[in-house]
N, C-alpha and C positions, 0 to 999 in steps of 0.2 A: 555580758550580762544584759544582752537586750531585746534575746527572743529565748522563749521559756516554755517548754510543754510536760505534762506530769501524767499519767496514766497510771489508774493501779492494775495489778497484776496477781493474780489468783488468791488466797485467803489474805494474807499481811505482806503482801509484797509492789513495787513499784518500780517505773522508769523515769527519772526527773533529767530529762537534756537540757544544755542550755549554751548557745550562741554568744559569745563575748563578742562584744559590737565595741572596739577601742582605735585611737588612734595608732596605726600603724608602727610606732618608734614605743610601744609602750609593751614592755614584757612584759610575759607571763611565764612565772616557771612554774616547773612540773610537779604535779602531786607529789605531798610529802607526809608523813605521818606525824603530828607534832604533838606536844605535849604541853598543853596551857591551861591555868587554872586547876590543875590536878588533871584535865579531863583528857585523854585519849582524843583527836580529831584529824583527818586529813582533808586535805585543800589545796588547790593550785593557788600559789601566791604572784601576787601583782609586785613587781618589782619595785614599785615607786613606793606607794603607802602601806607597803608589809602585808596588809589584811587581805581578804581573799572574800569574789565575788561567788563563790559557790563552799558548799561543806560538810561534811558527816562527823557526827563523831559515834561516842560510846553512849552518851547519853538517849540512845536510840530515835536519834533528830537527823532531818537533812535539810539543810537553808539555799535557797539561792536568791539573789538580789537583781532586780533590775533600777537601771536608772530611770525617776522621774516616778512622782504620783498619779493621779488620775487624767492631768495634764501637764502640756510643756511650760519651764518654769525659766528663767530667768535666769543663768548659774552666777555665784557672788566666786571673787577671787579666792578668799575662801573659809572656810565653815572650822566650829569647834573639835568636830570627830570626822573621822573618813567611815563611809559607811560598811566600807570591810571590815573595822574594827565590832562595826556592830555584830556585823554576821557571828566574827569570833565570839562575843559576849555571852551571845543568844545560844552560838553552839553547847558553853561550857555550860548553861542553868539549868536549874533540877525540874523545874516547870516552865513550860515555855506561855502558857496565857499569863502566869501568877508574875512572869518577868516581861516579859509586853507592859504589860498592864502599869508596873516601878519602872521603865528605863526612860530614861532622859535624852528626849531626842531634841529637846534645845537648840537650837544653830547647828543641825545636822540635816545635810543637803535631802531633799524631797526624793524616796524611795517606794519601790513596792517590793516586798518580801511575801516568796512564796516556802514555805513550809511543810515536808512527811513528818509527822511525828506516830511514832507506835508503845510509847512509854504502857499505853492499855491498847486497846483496840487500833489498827491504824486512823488516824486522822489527816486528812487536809487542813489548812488553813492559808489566808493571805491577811499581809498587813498592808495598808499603805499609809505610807506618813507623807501627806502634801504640805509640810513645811511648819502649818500650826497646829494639827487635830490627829491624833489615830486612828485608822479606819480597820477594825480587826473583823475577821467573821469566818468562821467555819464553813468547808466550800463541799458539796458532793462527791461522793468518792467515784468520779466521774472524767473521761480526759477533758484536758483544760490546756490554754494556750494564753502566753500571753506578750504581748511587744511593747519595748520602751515607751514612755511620753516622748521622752527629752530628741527619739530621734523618724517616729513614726506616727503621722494625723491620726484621725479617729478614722477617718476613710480609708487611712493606708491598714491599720490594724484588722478593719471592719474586711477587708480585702484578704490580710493573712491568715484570719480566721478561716475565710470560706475556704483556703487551698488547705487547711487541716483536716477541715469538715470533708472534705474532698477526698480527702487521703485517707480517712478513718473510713469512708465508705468503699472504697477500691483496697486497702491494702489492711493484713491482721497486725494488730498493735503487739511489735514486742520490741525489744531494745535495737536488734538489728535492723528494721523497715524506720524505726524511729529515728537513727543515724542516720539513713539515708534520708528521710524528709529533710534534716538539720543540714546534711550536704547539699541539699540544692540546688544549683546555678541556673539561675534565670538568665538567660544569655544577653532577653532584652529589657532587663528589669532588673540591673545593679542596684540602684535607688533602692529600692527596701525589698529583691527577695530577700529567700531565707539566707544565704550566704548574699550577703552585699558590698558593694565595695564603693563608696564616695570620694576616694582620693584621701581626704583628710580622717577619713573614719572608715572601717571597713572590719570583715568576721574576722578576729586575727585567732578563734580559736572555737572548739567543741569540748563541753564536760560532759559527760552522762554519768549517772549515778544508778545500779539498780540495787534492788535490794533483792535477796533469794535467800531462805530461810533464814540464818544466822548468820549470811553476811552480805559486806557489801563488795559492788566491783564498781571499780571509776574508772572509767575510760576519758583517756586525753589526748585530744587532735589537736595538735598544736602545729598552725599556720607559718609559723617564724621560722622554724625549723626544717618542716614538713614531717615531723614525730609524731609517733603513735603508743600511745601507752594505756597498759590494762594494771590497777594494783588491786588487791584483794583486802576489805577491811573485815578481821574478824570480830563482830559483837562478842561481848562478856557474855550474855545468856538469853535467851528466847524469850520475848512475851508475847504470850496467847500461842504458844506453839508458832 
């Protein structure tokens, strides 16, 4: 959950990847289709705190989480909520600003949450919670990119950007060239490429989500393993065609 890019993709459709940046002893199993809060959702679950760093369900929403607000924060031993729990919350709500807006992020560690929703027309959004304030706003339906506080400077981000910007201009945006930016190995730059490896923290995985008329496909690279997996989610019913 620590590098993030989102692209929309022809009338109501999108590519959301995303980089799970974890300590290496820390599972991740494999998408699953689950059923909570009545609502339809599937997720790769983190093995330790249940909840899950990325998600879709039926409520025609996809969340993914990175760690750390707008910067790096101090981590406490530990907080009221895991913020996967959040993600699940947010998945199962019938309005996602009208639930932002009521949820109780009290003693729940400093995130940024990026957001497709197409309940109407597709929408971007991002949230970030830096510990005491909400920071919400509606974002361009434009590609976007974004990399943890908790493990990358403003310099190092300011860096990852420009090799997106780089890649948007040499290569056509669709799920497949987008998997391969997310593969990346910097041979001389573990430290924060896009695949990184610190010893104590390193990519242990890839989610991509797209979405193509009435459904969705997740795709999971899963590091631990060396497993590859494609599931198919079908929506209840089209909005906006």
């Amino acid at each position: 959950m620590c590098t993030v890019t989102l692209i929309p993709k022809g009338k109501c459709g999108f590519v959301l990847t995303s980089n799970r940046d974890e300590a290496p002893n820390r599972i991740s199993l494999a998408p699953e289709v689950h059923s909570i809060m009545n609502t339809k959702m599937i997720f790769p679950k983190d093995q330790v705190a249940g909840g899950s760093w990325i998600g879709a369900s039926e409520k025609h929403r996809v969340l993914c989480i990175l760690n750390g607000g707008f910067d790096y924060h101090e981590r406490r031993a530990e907080y009221r909520l895991s913020r996967g729990i959040v993600v699940r919350d947010l998945l199962a709500c019938q309005n996602i600003v009208k639930a932002i807006e009521a949820y109780d992020l009290d003693d729940v560690e400093p995130f940024t949450l990026v957001i497709a929703d197409w309940n109407n027309d597709l929408k971007f959004f991002e949230l970030v919670w830096d510990g005491k304030s909400k920071h919400f706003k509606n974002l361009p339906l434009e590609p976007q990119i974004w990399s943890s506080s908790t493990l990358y400077t403003q310099a190092m981000k300011h860096e990852r950007k420009q090799w997106f910007d780089d890649f948007k201009e040499k290569t056509s945006l669709n799920a497949e060239n987008l998997l391969s930016f997310h593969e990346t190995t910097e041979i001389n730059n573990t430290d924060y490429g896009v695949i990184m490896d610190r010893g104590y923290v390193k990519t242990t995985s890839i989610t991509q989500v797209e979405k193509i008329d009435n459904e969705l496909v997740m795709r999971f690279n899963n590091f631990h393993d060396k497993s590859k997996q494609a599931l198919i989610f079908k929506l209840p019913h089209v909005i906006n065609g």
